[in-house]
C-alpha positions in Angstrom: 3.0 20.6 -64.6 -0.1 21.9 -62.3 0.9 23.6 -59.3 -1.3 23.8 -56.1 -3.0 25.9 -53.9 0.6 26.7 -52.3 1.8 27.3 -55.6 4.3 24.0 -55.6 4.2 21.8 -58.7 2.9 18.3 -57.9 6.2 16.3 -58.1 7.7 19.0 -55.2 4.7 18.0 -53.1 5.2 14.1 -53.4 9.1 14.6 -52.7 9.4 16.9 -49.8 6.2 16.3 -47.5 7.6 17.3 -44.9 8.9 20.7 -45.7 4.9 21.0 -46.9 4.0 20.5 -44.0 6.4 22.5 -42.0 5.1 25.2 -44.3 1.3 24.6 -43.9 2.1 25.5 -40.0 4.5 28.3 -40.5 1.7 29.9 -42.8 -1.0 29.4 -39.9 1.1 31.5 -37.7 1.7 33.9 -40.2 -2.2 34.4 -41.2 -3.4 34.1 -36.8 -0.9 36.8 -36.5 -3.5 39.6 -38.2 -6.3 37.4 -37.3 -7.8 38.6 -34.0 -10.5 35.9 -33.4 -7.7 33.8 -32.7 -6.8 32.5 -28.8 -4.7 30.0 -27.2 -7.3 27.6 -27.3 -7.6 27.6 -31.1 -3.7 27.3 -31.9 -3.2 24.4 -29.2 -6.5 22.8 -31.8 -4.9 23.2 -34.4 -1.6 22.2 -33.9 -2.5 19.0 -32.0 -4.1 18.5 -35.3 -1.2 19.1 -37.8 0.5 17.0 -35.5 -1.6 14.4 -36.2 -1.1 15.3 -39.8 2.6 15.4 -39.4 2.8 12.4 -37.9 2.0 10.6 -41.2 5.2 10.1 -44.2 2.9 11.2 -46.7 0.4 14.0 -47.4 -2.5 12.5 -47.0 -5.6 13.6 -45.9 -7.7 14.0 -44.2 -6.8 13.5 -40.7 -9.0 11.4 -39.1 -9.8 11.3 -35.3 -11.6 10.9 -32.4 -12.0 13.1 -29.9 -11.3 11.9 -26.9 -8.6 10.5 -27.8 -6.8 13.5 -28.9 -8.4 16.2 -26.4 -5.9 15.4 -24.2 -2.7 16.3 -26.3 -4.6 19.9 -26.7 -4.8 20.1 -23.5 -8.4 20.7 -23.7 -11.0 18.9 -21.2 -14.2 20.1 -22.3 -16.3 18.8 -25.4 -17.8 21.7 -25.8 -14.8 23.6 -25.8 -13.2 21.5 -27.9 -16.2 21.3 -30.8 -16.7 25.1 -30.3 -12.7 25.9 -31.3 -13.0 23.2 -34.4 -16.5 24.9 -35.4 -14.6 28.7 -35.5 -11.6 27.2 -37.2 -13.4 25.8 -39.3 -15.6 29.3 -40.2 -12.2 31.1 -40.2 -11.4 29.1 -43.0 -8.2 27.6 -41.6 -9.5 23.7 -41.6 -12.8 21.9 -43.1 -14.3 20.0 -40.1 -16.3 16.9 -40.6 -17.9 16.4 -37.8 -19.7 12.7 -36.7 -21.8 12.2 -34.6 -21.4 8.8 -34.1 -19.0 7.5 -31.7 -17.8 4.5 -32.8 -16.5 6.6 -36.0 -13.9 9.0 -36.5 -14.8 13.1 -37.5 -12.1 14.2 -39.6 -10.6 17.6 -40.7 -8.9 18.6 -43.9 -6.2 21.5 -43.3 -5.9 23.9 -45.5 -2.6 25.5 -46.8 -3.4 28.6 -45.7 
């Protein structure tokens, strides 16, 4: 059987999503440890999204979202802010951020396994 980019074969990942996910986030803090471009503001961003993530049965992705809506749970109230920490996640290589510019859409955000 194939095995991922977390090294898990397939059947393992379909079983147990949430110990994959309880992983995914245990290996973020792991990798921000060394990591000094890393604040506050960009953990509360990305856990409010693996939350998100988590909050699904299944591992599915990606998370789709709006904004707004979610700002609040990262207790973030700038847009600015908030698009700046996804943009630097996303160049530190710890999400892939689709942004839209639309806002009657969602942007969404694949998280990677670190």
């Amino acid at each position: 059987k194939k095995a991922n980019r977390m090294g898990l074969k397939e059947e393992t990942v379909r079983a147990y999503p949430c110990e994959i996910k309880s992983k995914v986030l245990e290996r973020f803090l792991k990798a921000i440890e060394a990591d000094h471009r890393v604040n506050p503001r960009h953990i509360s961003v990305f856990v409010t999204l693996w939350g998100l993530w988590a909050e699904r049965g299944e591992l599915h992705q990606p998370v789709s979202f709006k904004s707004r809506e979610i700002m609040q749970l990262a207790k973030i109230s700038s847009s600015k802010t908030w698009h700046s920490h996804l943009r630097e996640l996303h160049e530190y290589g710890y999400i892939t951020y689709q942004a839209v510019f639309n806002r009657f859409k969602r942007s969404k955000v694949y998280i990677h396994y670190c």
